[in-house]
matplotlib code that plots the C-alpha trace (Angstrom):
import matplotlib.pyplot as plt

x = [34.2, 37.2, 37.2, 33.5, 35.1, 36.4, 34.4, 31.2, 32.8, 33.4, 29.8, 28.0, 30.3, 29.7, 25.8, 25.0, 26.2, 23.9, 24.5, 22.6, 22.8, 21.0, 18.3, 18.8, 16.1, 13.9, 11.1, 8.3, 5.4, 2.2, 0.7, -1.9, -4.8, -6.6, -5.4, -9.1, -10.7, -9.1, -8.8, -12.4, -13.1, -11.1, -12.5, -16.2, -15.8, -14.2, -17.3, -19.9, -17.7, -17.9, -21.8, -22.3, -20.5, -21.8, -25.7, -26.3, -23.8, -25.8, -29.7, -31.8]
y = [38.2, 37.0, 38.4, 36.5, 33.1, 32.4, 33.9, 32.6, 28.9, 29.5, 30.2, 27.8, 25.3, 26.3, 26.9, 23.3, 21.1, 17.6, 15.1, 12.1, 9.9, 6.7, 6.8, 5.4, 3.7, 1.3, 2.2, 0.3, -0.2, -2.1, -4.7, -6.1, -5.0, -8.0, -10.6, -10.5, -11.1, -14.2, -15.6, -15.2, -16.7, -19.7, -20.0, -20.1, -22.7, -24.8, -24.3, -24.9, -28.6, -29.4, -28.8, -29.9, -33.5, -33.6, -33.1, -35.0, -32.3, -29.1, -30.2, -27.6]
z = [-22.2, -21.1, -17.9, -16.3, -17.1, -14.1, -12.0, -13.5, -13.1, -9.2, -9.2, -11.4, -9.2, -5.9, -6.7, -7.0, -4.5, -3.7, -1.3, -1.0, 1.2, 2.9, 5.3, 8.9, 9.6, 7.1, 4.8, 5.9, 3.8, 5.2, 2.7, 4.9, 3.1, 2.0, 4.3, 6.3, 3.3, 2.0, 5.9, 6.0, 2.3, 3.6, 7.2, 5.2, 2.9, 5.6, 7.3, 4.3, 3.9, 7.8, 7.6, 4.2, 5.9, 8.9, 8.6, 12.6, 14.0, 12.3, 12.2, 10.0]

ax = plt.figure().add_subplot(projection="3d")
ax.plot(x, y, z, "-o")
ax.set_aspect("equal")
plt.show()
């Protein structure tokens, strides 16, 4: 038993070698998924409040 001590060390050490490291260039992760949406939610109750105040500008 003795005997594949060492040897079975060298291996079980030299068997598992990890290197991390950093990438070189930036994760980039796009979050502009529901800017349209609340642009155009805005854009359309501005609108409703111009007509809504100005009924001479927007006749029915």
């Amino acid at each position: 038993m003795m005997r594949w001590t060492a040897p079975l060390a060298i291996l079980v050490g030299a068997a598992g070698c990890v290197q991390v490291t950093a990438p070189d260039k930036p994760i980039e992760i796009n979050l502009n998924v529901n800017v349209k949406q609340e642009v155009l939610v805005k854009l359309q109750r501005d609108a409703q409040d111009i007509i809504e105040n100005n009924p001479e500008l927007f006749p029915k």
